[in-house]
C-alpha angles and dihedrals in degrees: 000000000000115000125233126242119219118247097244088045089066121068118194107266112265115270102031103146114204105292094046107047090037079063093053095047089047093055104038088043084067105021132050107208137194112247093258084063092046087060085050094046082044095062087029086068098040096045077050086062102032075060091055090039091057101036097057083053092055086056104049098044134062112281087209109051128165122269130219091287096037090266110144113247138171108270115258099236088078086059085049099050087052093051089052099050093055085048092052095047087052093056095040086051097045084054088060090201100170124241128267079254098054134078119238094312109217112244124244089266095053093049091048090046086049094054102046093048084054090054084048102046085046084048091060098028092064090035080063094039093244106115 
């Protein structure tokens, strides 16, 4: 079983910039995590920031821009932003935090650990008969 860390055990990774390290305080301030959500979190922070970075960006440059023959195209950063998001949704998803609503949502781990302890309680419960 992976072990917690405890929420003032754990500083924010270097070179967060706002966004992102506003994310990290926000989740640890409610969520204790196992190290290998940490790393999620982690990415989770960075790709935060990656999605500001770009977006200031966004607002400061041209949204038409010439393409390779002079055509006019969408920049690519918008391109960019939406990769990002969906980025940014997978790693949140993968963390399983559970929502405002919900009670403490078990993890991935824990689901997987649930349901192997129920095949092997039917398994002896129909090896006594009982099921």
């Amino acid at each position: 079983m992976e072990s917690e860390v405890a929420v003032e055990a754990v500083e924010p990774p270097e070179g967060l910039a706002d966004a992102g390290r506003a994310l990290w305080l926000e989740v640890l301030a409610v969520f204790e995590l196992a190290p290998a959500e940490l790393a999620l979190l982690a990415q989770a922070c960075r790709t935060v920031d990656e999605v500001e970075a770009i977006s200031a960006a966004i607002a400061d440059g041209p949204v038409v821009v010439p393409g390779s023959t002079g055509q006019p195209r969408v920049s690519g950063l918008f391109a960019e932003a939406r990769a990002h998001r969906l980025v940014l949704g997978k790693l949140l998803e993968q963390l399983a935090l559970p929502d405002e609503d919900e009670e403490a949502a078990r993890t991935p781990n824990q689901e997987r650990a649930s349901k192997a302890a129920n095949v092997r309680w039917d398994l002896e419960r129909r090896r006594r008969g009982t099921a």
